[in-house]
N, CA and C atoms of all chains as a GROMACS GRO file, in nm:
protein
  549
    1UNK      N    1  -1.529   0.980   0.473
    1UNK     CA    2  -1.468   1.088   0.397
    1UNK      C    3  -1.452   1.046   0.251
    2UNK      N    4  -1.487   1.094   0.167
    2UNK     CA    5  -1.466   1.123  -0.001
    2UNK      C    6  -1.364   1.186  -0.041
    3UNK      N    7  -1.376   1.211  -0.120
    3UNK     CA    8  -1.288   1.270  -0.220
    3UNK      C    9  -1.287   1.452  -0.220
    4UNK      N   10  -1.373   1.463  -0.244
    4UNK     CA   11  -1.406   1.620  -0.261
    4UNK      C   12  -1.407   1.653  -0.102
    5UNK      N   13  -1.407   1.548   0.025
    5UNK     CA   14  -1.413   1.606   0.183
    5UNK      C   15  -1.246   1.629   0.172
    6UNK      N   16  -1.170   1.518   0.105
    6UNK     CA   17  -1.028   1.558   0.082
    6UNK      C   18  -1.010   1.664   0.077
    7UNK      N   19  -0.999   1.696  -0.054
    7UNK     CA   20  -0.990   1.799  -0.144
    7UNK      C   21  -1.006   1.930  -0.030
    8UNK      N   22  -1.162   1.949   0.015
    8UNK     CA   23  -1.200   2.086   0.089
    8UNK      C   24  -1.108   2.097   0.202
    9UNK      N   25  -1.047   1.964   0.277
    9UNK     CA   26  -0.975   1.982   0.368
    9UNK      C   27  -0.815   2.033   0.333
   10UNK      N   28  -0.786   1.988   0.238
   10UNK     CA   29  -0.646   2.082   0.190
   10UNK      C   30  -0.640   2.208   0.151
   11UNK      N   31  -0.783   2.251   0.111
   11UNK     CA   32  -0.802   2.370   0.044
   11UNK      C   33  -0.806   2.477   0.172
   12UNK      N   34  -0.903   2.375   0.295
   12UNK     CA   35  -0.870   2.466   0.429
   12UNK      C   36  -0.698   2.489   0.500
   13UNK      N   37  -0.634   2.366   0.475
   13UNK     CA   38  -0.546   2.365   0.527
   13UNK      C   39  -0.413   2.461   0.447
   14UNK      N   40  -0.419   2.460   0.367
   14UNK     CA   41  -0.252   2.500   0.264
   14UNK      C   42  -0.381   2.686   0.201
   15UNK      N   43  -0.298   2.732   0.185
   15UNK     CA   44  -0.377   2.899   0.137
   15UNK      C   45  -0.366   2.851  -0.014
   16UNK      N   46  -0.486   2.775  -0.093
   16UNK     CA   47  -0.473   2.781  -0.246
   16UNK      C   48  -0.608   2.757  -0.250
   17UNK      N   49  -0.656   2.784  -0.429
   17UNK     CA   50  -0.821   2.733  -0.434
   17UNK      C   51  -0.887   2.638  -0.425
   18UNK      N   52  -0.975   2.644  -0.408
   18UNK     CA   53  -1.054   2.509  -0.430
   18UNK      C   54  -1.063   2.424  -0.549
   19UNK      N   55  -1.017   2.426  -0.611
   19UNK     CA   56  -0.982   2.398  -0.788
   19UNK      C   57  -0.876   2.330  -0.805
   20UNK      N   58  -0.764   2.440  -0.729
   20UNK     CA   59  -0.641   2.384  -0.762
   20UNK      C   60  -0.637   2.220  -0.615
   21UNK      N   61  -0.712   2.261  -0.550
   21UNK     CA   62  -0.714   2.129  -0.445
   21UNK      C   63  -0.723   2.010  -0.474
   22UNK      N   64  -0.847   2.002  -0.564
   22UNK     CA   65  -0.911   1.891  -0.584
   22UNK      C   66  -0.834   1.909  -0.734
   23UNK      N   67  -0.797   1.920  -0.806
   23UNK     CA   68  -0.655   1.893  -0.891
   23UNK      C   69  -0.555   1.848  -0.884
   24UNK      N   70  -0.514   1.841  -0.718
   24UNK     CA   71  -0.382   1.841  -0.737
   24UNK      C   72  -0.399   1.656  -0.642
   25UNK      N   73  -0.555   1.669  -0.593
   25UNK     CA   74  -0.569   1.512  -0.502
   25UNK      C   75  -0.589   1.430  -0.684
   26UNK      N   76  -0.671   1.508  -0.750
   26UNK     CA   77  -0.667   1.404  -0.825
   26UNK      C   78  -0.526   1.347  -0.948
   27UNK      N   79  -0.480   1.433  -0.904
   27UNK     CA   80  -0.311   1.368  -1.015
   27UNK      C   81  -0.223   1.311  -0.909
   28UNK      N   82  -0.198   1.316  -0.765
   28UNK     CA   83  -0.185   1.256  -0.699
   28UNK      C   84  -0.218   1.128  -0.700
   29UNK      N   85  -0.336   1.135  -0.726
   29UNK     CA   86  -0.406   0.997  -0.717
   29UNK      C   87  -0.372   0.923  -0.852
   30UNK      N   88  -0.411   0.980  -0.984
   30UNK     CA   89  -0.393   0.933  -1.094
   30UNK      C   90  -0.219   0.900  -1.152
   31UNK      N   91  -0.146   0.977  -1.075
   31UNK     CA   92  -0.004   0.937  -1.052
   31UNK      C   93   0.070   0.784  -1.005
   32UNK      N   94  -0.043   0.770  -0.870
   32UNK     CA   95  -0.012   0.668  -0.798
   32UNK      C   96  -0.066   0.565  -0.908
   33UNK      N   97  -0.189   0.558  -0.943
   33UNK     CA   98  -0.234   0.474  -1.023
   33UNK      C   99  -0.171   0.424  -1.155
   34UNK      N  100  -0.112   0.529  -1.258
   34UNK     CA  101  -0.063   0.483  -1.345
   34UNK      C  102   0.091   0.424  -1.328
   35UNK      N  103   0.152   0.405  -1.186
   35UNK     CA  104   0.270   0.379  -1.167
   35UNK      C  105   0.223   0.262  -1.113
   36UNK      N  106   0.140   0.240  -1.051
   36UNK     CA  107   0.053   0.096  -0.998
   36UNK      C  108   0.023   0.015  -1.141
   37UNK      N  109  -0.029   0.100  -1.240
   37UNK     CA  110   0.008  -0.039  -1.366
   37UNK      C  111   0.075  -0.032  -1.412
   38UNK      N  112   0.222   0.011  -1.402
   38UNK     CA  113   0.321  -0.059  -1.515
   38UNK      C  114   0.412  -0.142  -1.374
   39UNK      N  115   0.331  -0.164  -1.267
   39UNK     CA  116   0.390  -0.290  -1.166
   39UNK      C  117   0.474  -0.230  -1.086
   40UNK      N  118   0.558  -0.108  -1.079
   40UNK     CA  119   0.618  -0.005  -1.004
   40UNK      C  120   0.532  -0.021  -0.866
   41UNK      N  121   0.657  -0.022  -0.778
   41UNK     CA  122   0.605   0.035  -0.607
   41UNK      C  123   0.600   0.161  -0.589
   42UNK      N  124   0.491   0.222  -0.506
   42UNK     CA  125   0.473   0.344  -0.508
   42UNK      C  126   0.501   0.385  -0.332
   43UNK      N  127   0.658   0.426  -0.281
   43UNK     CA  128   0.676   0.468  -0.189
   43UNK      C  129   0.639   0.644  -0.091
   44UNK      N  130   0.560   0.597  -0.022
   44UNK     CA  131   0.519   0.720   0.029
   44UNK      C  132   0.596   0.723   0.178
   45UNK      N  133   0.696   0.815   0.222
   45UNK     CA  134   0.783   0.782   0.306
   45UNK      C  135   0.693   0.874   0.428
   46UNK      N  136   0.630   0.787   0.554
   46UNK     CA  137   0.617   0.830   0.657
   46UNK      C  138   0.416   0.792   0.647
   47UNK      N  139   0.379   0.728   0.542
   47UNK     CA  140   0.246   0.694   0.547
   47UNK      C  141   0.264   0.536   0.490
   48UNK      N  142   0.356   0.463   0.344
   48UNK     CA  143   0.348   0.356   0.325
   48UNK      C  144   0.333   0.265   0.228
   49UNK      N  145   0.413   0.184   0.144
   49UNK     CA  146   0.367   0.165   0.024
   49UNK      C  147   0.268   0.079  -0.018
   50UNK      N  148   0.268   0.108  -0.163
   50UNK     CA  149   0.153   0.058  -0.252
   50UNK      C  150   0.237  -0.034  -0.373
   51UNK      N  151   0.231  -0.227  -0.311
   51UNK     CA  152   0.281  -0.265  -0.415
   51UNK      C  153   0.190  -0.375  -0.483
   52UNK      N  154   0.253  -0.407  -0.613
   52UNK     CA  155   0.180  -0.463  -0.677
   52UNK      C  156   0.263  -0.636  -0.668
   53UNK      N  157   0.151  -0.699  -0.646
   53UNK     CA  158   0.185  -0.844  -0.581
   53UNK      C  159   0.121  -0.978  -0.717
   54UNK      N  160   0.184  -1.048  -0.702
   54UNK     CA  161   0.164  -1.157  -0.865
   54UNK      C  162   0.077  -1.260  -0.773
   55UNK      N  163   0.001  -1.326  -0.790
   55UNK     CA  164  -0.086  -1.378  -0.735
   55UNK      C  165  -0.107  -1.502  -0.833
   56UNK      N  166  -0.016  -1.647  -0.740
   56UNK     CA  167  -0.080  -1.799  -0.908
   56UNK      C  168  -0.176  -1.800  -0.942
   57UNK      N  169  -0.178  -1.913  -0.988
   57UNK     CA  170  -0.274  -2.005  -1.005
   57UNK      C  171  -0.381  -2.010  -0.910
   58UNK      N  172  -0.438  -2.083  -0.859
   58UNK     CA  173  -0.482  -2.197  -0.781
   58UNK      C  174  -0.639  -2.196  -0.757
   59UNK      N  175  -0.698  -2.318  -0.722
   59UNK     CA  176  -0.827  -2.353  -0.728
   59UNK      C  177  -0.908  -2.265  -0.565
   60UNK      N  178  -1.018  -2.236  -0.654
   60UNK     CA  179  -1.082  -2.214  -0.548
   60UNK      C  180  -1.215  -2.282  -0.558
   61UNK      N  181  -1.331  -2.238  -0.486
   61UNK     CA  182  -1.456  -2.348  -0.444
   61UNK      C  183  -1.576  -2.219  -0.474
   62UNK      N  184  -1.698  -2.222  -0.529
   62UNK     CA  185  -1.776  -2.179  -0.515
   62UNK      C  186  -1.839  -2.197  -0.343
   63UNK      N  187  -1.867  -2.086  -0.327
   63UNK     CA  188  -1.916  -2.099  -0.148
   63UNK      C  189  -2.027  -2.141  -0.125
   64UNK      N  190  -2.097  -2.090  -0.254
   64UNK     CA  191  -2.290  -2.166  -0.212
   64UNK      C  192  -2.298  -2.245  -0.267
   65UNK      N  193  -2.223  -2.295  -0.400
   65UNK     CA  194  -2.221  -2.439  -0.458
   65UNK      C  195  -2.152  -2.548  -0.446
   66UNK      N  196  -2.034  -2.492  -0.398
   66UNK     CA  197  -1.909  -2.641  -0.319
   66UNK      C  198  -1.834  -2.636  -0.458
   67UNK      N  199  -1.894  -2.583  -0.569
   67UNK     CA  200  -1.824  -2.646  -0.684
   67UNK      C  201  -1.644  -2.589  -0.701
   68UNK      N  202  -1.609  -2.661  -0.758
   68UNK     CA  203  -1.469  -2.617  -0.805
   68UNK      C  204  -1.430  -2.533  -0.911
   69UNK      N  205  -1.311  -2.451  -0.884
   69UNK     CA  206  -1.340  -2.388  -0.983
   69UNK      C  207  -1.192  -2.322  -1.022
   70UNK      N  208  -1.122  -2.248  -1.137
   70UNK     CA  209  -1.008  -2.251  -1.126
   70UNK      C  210  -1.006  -2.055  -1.154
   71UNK      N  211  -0.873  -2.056  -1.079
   71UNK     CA  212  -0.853  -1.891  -1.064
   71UNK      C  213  -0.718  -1.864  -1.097
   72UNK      N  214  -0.732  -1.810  -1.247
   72UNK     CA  215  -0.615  -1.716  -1.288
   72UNK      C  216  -0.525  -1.660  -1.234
   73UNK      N  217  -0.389  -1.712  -1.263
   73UNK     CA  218  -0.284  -1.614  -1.206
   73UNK      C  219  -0.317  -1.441  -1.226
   74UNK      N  220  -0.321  -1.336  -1.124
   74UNK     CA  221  -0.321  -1.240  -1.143
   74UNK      C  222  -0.266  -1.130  -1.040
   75UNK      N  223  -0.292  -1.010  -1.078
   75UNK     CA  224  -0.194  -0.931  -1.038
   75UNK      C  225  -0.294  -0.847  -0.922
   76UNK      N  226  -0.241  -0.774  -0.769
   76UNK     CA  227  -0.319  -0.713  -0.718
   76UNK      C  228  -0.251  -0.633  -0.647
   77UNK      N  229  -0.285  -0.491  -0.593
   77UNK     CA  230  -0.243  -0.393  -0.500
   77UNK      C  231  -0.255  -0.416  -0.420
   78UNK      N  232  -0.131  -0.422  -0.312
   78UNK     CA  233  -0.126  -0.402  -0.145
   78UNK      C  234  -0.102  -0.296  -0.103
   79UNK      N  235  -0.111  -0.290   0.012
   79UNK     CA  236  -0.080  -0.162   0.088
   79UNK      C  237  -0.027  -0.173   0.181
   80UNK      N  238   0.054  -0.194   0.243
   80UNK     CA  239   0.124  -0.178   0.352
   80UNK      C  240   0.194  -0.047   0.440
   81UNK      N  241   0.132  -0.017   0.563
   81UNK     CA  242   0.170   0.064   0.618
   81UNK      C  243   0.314   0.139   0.674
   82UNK      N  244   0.306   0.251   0.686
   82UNK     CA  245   0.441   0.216   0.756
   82UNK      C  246   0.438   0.236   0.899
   83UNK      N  247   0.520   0.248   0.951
   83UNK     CA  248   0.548   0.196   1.110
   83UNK      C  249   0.484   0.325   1.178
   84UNK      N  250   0.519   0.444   1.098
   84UNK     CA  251   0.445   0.574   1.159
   84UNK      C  252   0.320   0.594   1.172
   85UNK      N  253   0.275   0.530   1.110
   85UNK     CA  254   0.125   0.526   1.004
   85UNK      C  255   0.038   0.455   1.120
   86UNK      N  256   0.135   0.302   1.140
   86UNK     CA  257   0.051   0.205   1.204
   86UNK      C  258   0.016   0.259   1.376
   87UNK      N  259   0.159   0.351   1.427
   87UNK     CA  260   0.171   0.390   1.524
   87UNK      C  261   0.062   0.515   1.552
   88UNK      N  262   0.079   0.596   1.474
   88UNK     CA  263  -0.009   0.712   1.447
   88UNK      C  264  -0.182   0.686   1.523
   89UNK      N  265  -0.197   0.520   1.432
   89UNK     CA  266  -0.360   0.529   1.423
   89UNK      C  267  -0.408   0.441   1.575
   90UNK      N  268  -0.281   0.432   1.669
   90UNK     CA  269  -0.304   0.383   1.811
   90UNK      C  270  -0.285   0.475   1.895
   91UNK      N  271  -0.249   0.566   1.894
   91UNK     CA  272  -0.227   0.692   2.014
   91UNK      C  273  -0.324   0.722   2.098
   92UNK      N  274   0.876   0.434  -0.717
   92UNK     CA  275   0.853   0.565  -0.725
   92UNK      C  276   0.847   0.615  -0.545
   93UNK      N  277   0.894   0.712  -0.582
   93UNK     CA  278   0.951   0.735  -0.398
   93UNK      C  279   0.836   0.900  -0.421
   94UNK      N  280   0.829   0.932  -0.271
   94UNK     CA  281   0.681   1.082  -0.260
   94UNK      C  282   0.787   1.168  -0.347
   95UNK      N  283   0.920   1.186  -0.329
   95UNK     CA  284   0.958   1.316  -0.389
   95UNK      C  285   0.960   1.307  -0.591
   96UNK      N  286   0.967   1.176  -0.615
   96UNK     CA  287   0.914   1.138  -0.796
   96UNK      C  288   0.790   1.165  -0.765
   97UNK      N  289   0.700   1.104  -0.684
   97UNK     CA  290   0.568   1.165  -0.712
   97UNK      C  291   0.549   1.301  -0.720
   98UNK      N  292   0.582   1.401  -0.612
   98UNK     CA  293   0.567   1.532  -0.619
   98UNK      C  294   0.606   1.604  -0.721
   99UNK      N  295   0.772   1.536  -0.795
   99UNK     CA  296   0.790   1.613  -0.909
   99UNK      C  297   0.732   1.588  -1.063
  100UNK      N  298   0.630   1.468  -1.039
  100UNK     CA  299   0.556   1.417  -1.150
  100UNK      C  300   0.427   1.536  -1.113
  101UNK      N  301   0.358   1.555  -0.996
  101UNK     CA  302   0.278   1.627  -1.046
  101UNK      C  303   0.304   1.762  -1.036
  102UNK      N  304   0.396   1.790  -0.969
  102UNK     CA  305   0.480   1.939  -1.005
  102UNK      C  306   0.443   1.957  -1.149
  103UNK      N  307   0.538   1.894  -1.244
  103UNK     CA  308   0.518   1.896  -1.382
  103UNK      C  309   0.378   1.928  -1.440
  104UNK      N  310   0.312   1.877  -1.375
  104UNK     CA  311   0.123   1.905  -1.436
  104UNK      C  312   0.065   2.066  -1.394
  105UNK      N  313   0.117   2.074  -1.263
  105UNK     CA  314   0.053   2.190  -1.189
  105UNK      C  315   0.111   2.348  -1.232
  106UNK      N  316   0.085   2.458  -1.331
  106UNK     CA  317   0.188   2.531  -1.339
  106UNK      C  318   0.167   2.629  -1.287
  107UNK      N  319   0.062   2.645  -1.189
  107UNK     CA  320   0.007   2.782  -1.122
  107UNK      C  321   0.071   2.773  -0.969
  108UNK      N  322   0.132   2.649  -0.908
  108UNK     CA  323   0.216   2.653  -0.795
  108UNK      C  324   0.370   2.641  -0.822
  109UNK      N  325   0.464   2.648  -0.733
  109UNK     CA  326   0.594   2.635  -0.748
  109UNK      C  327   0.597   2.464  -0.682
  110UNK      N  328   0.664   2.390  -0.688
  110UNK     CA  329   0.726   2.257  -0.630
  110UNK      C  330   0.731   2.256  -0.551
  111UNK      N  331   0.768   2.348  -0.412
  111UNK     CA  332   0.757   2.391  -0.271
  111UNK      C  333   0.635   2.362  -0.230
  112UNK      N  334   0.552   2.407  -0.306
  112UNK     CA  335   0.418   2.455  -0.310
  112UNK      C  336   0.354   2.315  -0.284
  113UNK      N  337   0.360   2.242  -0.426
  113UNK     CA  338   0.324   2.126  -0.420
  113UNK      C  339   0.314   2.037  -0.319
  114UNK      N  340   0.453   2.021  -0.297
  114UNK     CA  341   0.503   1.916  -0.214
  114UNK      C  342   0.438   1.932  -0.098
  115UNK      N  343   0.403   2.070  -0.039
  115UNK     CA  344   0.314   2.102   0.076
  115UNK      C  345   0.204   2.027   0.101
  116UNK      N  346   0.129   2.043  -0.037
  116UNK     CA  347  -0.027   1.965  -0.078
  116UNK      C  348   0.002   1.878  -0.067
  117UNK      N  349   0.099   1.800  -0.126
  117UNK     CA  350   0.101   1.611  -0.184
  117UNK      C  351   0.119   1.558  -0.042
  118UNK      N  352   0.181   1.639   0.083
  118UNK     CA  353   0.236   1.584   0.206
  118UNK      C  354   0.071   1.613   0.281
  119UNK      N  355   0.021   1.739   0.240
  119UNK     CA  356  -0.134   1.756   0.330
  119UNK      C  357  -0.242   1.638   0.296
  120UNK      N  358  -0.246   1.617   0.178
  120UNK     CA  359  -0.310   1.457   0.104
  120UNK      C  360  -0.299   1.362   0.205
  121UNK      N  361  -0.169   1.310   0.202
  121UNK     CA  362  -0.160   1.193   0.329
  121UNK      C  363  -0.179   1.232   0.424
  122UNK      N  364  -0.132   1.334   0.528
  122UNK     CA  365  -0.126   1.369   0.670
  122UNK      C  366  -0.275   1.362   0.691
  123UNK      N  367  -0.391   1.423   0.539
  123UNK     CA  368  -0.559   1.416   0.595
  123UNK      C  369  -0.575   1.284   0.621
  124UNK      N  370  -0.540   1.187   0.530
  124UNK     CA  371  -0.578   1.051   0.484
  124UNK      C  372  -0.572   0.964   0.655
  125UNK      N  373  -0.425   0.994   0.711
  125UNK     CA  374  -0.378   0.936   0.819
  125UNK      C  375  -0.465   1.002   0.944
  126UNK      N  376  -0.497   1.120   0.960
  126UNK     CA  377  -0.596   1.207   1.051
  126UNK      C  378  -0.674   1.174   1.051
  127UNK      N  379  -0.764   1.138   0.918
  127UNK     CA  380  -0.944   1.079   0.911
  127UNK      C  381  -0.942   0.942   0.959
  128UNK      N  382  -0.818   0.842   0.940
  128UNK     CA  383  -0.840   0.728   0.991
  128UNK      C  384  -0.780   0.735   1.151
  129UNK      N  385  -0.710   0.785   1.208
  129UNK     CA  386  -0.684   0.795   1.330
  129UNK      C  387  -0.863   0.828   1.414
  130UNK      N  388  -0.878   0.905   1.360
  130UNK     CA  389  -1.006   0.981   1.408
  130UNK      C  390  -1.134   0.864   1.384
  131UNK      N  391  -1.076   0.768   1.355
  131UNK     CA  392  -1.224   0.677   1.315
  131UNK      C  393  -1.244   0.681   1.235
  132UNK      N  394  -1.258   0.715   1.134
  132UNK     CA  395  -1.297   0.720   1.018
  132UNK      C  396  -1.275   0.699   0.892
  133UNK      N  397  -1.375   0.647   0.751
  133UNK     CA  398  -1.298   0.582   0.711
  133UNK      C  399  -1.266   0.648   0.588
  134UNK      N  400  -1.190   0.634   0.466
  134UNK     CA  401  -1.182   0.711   0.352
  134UNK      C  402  -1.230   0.627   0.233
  135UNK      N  403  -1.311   0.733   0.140
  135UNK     CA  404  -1.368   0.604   0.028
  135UNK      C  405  -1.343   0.714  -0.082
  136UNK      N  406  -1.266   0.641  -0.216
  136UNK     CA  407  -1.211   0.664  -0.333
  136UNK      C  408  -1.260   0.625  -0.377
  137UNK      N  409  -1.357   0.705  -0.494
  137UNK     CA  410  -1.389   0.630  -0.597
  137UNK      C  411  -1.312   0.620  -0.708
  138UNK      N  412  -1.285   0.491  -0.762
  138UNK     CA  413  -1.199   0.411  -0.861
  138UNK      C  414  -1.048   0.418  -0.847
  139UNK      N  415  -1.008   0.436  -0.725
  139UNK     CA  416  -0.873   0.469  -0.634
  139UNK      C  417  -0.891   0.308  -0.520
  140UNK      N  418  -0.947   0.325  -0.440
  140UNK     CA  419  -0.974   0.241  -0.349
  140UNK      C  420  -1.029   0.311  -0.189
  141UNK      N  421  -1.056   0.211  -0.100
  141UNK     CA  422  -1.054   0.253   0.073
  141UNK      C  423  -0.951   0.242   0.149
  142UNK      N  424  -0.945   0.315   0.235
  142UNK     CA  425  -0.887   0.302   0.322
  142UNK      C  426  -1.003   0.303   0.464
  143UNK      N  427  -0.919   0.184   0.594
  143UNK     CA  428  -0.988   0.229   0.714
  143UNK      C  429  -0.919   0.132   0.810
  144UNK      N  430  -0.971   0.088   0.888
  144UNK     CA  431  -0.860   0.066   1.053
  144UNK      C  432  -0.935  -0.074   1.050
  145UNK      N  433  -0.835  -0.178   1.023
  145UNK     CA  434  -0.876  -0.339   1.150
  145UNK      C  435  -0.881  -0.301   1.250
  146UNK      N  436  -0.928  -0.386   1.345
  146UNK     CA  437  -0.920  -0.459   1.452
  146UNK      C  438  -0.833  -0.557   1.487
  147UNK      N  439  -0.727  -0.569   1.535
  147UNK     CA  440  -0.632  -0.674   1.589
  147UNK      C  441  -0.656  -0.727   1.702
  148UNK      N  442  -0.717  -0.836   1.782
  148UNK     CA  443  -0.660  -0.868   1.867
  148UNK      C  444  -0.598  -0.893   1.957
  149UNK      N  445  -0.603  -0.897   2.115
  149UNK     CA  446  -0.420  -0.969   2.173
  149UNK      C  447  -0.427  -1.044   2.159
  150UNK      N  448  -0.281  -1.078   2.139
  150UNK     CA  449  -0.292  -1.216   2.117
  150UNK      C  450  -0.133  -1.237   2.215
  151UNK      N  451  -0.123  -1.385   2.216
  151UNK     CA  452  -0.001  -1.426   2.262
  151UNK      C  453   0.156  -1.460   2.178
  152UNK      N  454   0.231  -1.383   2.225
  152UNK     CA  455   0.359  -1.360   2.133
  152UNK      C  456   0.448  -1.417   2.191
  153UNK      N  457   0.554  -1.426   2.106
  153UNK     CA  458   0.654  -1.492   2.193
  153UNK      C  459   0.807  -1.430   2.161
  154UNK      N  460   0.890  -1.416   2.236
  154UNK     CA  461   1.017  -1.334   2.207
  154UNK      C  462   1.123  -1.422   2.127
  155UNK      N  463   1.139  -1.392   2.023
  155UNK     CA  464   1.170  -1.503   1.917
  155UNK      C  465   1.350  -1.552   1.957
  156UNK      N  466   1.347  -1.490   2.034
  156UNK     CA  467   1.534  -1.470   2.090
  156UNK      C  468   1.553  -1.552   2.192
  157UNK      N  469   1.425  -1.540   2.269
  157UNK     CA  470   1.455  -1.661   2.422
  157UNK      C  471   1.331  -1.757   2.420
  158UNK      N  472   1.183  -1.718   2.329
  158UNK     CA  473   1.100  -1.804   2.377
  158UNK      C  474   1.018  -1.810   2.464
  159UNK      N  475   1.031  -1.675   2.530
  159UNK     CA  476   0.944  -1.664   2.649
  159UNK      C  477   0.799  -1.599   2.626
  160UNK      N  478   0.692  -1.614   2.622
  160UNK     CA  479   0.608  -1.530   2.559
  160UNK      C  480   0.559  -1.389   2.648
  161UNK      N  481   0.511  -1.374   2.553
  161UNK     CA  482   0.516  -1.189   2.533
  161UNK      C  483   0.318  -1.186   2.541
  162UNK      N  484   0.286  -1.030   2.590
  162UNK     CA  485   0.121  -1.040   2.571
  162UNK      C  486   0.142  -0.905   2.485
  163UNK      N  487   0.119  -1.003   2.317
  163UNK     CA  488   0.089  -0.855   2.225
  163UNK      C  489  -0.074  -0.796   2.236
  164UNK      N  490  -0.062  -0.656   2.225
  164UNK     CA  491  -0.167  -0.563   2.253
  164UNK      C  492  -0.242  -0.591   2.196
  165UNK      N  493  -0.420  -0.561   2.181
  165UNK     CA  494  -0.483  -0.541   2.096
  165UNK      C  495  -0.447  -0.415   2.013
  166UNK      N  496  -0.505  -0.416   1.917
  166UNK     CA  497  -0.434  -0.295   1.814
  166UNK      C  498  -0.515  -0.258   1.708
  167UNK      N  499  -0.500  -0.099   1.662
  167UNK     CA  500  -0.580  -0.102   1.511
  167UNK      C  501  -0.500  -0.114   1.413
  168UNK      N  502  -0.494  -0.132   1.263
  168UNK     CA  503  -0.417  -0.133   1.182
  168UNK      C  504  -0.472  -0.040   1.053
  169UNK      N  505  -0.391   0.030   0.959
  169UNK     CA  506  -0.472   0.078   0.863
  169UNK      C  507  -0.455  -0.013   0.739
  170UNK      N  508  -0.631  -0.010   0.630
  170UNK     CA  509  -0.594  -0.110   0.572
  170UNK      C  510  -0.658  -0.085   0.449
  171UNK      N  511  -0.570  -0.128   0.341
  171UNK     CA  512  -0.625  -0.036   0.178
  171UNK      C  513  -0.681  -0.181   0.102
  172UNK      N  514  -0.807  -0.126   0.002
  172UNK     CA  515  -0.887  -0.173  -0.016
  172UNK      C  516  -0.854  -0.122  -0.134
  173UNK      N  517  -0.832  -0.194  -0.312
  173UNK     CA  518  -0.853  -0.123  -0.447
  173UNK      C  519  -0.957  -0.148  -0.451
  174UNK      N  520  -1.041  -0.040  -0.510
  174UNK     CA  521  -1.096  -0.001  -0.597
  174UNK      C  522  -1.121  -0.053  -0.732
  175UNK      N  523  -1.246  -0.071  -0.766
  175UNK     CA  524  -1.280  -0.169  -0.883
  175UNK      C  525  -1.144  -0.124  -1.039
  176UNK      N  526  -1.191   0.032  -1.038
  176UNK     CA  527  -1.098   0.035  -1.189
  176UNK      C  528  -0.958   0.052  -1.124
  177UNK      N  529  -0.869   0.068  -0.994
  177UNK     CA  530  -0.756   0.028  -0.995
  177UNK      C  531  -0.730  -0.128  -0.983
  178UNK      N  532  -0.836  -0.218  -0.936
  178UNK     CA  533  -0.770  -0.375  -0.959
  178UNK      C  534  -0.768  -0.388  -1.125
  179UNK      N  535  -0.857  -0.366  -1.165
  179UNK     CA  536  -0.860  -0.368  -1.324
  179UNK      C  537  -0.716  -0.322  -1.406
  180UNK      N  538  -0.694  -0.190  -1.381
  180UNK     CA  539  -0.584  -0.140  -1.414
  180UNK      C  540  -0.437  -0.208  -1.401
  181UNK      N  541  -0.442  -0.250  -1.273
  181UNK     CA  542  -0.328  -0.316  -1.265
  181UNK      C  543  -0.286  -0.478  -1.312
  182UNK      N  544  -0.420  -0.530  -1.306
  182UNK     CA  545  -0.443  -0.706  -1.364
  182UNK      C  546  -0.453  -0.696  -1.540
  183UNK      N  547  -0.411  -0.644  -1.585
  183UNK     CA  548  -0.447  -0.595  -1.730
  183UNK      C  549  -0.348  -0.712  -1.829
   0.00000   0.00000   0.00000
């Protein structure tokens, strides 16, 4: 599923256009995102959040060369489910 | 940011629905998201990220209270994947 299969599926589901569908997935989306970079958790209650995790230092290895090599502290998105979510996708 | 700041952030954008309205959509968004992966299947965002289901294992557990072990289930899990311009975005 894509984006626009999104989109058509809300547009089937809720009585609005097809326009306003795929408008409203994409500020949704672009919502979550710009609250994802200023490091903000993004709680979605009954599906799960989206946080942003600090990640050190530390060395890692090239895999086909053995060589060593060093990796920037940096920043990355998790996702963690929630309990409904996780339950949901075993039924 | 909790779903109901989200909903009233894009409330604010949307002016052809009421907030009711919205919140309907912003809740149909996830409920698809959670349906397509229940159903197998997986979801792909472009410059958002994926979503789709591990595979877990049983494995052997143990009841952390007495010690006795436990046989945890095999299981699926759902599991998000960023997207090239949201890792970017956020490592900035």
């Amino acid at each position: 599923m894509r984006k626009v299969d999104l989109a058509s599926e809300i547009y089937e589901k809720v009585g609005i256009s097809k326009k306003e569908a795929a408008e409203i997935v994409e500020l949704v989306l672009s919502v979550v995102k710009t609250t994802l970079q200023k490091g903000e958790t993004v709680k979605i209650a009954g599906f799960g959040n989206f946080v942003v995790r600090n990640k050190r230092a530390r060395k890692g290895r090239n895999p086909k060369t053995g060589e060593e090599i060093g990796i920037t502290p940096r920043k990355v998105v998790t996702f963690r489910p929630s309990q409904v979510f996780k339950k949901y996708v075993n039924k | 940011m909790t779903k109901a700041e989200l909903i009233e952030r894009v409330s604010e954008q949307i002016h052809t629905l009421t907030k009711r309205q919205t919140e309907i959509i912003v809740n149909a968004v996830f409920n698809s998201i959670k349906d397509t992966l229940a159903g197998g299947e997986k979801i792909e965002i472009r410059g958002f990220g994926s979503f789709r289901l591990r595979q877990r294992r049983s494995r052997e557990g143990r009841n952390p209270k007495t010690g006795s072990p436990v046989a945890v289930p095999a299981k699926r899990v759902p599991f998000f994947k960023a997207g090239k311009e949201l890792k970017e975005l956020v490592d900035h």
